[in-house]
PLY file of the C-alpha trace (Angstrom):
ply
format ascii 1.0
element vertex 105
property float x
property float y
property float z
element edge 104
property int vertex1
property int vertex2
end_header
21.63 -70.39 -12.67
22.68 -72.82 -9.82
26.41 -73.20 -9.19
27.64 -76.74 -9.78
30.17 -78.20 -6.96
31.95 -81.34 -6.96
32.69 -83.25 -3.84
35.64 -85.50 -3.69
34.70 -87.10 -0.69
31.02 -89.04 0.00
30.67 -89.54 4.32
27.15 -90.54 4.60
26.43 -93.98 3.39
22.93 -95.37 2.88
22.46 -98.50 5.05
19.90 -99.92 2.44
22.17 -99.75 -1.27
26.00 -98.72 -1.51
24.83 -95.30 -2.50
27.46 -92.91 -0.83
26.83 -88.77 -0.60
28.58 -85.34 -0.07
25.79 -83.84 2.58
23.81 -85.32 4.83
20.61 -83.37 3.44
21.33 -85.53 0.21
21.17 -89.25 2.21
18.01 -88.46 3.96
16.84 -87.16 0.77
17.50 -90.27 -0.78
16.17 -92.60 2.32
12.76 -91.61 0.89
13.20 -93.83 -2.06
13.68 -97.04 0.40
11.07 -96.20 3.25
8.02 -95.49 0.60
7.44 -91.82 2.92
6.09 -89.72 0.03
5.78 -86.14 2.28
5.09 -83.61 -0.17
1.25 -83.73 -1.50
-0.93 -82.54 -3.85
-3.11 -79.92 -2.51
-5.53 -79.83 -5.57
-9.52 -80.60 -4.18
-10.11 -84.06 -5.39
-6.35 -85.07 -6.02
-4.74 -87.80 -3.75
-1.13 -87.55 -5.61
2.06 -87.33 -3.44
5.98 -87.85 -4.36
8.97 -87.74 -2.38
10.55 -84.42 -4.04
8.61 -81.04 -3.82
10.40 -80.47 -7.39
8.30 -84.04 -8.65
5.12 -82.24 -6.79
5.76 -79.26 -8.42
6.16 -80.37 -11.91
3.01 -82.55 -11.04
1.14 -79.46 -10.32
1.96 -77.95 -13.73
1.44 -80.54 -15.74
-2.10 -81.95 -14.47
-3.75 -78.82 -12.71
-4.44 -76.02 -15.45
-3.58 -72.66 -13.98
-5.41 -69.39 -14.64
-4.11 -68.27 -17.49
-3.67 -64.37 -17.14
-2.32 -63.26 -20.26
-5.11 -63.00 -22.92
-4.67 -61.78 -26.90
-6.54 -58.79 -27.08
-6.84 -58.77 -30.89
-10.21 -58.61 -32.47
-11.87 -61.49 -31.65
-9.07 -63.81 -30.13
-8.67 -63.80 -26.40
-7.12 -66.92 -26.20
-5.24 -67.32 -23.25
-1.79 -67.64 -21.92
0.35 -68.66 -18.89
3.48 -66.66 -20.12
3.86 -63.43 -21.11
6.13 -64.71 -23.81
3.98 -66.67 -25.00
1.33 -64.35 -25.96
3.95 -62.59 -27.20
4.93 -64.91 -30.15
1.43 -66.22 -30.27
0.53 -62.24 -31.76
2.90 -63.33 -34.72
-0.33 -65.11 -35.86
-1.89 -61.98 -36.40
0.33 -59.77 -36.92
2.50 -61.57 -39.39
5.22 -59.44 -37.37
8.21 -60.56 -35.34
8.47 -59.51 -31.69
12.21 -58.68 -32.17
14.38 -57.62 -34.86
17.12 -59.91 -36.34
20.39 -58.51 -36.68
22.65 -59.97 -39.46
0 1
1 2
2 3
3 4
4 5
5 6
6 7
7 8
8 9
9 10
10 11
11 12
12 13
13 14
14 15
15 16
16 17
17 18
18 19
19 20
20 21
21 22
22 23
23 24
24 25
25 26
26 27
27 28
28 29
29 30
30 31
31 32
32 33
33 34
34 35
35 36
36 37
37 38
38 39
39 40
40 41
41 42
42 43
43 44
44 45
45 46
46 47
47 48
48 49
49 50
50 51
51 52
52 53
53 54
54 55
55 56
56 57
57 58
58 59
59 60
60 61
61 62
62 63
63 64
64 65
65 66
66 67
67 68
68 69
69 70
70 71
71 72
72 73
73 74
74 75
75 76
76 77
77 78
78 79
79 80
80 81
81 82
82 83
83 84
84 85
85 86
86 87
87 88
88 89
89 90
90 91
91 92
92 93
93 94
94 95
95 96
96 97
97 98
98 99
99 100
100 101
101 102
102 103
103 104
């Protein structure tokens, strides 16, 4: 989990809005949203997409580019497919009728 920090004090000004901010990393950052510079693109054949955050490419990337999905049921006559272990593991609830955990009361 990322540690939260406050900073009291905001140095580096943007010269474009009155948007002030703790590290310089975070004005350049935010420069980006002026200048139009979208550096971080979709390397998908076929896709021309690109965004000014990796995180925006990234969540991009998930959302529109289906990713081999490793984990398969191996009950009788399933195999449907999943990205997350988890997930297969509640999707066998289906089946099984049983929980993947015990509740405690």
């Amino acid at each position: 989990m990322k540690e939260v920090t406050f900073c009291s004090q905001k140095p580096f000004s943007c010269d474009n809005c009155d948007k002030n901010f703790c590290t310089r990393y975070q004005l350049t950052r935010h420069e980006l949203c002026h200048s139009g510079e979208k550096p971080h693109k979709c390397a998908v054949e076929g896709c021309s997409q690109a965004f000014v955050t990796n995180a925006s490419l990234k969540n991009h990337t998930s959302r529109f580019h289906k990713q081999e999905k490793k984990y398969k049921c191996n009950f009788q006559g399933c195999e449907e497919p999943f990205n997350k272990r988890n997930q297969l593991t509640a999707h066998m609830f289906v089946h099984t009728k049983s929980l993947p955990f015990q509740l405690s009361m």
